[in-house]
N, C-alpha and C positions, 0 to 999 in steps of 0.2 A: 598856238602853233603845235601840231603835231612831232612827236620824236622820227627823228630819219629811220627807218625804214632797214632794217640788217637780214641779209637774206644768209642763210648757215650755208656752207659748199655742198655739192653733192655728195660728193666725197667721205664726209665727217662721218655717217651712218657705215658701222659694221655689222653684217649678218652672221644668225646662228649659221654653220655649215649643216647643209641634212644630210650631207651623205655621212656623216659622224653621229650623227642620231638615228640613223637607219642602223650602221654600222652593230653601238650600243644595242639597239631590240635584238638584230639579229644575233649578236654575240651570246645577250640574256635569255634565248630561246634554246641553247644548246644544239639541239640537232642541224642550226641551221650556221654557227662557228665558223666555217673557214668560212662560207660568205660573207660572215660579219667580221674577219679576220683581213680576209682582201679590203672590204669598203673601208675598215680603218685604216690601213694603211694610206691608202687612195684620199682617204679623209684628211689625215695627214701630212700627205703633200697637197693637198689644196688647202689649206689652211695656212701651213707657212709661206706660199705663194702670193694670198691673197691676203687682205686684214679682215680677217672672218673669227668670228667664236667658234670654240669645239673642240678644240683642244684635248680635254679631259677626257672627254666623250669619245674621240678617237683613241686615245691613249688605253681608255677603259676596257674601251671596243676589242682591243688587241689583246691586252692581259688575258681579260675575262674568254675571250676565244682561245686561245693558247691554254686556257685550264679546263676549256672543255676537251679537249684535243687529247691534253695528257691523261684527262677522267676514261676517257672512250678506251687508250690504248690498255689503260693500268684495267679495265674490264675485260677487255678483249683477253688478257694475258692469264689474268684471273680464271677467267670462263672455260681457255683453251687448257690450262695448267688443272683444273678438276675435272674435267668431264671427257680430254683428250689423253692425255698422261696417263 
């Protein structure tokens, strides 16, 4: 006699989120930061919406863009303070 037969729900299964993995490249690319600034955030409200992985990777996303942001300005300021000034 064969064991009955137990089907798991649909349900049970969580996905990585891509848009928090998109997010992260973009953020780790520098030039491309507030894109990858926006999709974390975005990432991060779909995530706590949904039961999705990605967390970190949104989270990352954001930091990681926010220090490119402040690298850009603290050059910009650099750049204009020697060669304007």
């Amino acid at each position: 006699m064969a064991p009955p037969r137990t089907a798991a729900p649909a349900s049970s299964t969580t996905t990585m989120n891509r848009t928090a993995i998109w997010a992260f490249v973009l953020s780790l690319l520098g030039i491309t930061s507030p894109i990858g600034i926006y999709l974390g955030y975005r990432a991060r409200d779909e995530i706590r919406s949904r039961p999705q992985y990605g967390m970190p990777f949104a989270t990352a996303a954001i930091r990681l863009g926010w220090v490119w942001v402040a690298v850009a300005i603290v050059a910009l300021l650099v750049y204009l303070f020697i060669f304007v000034f």
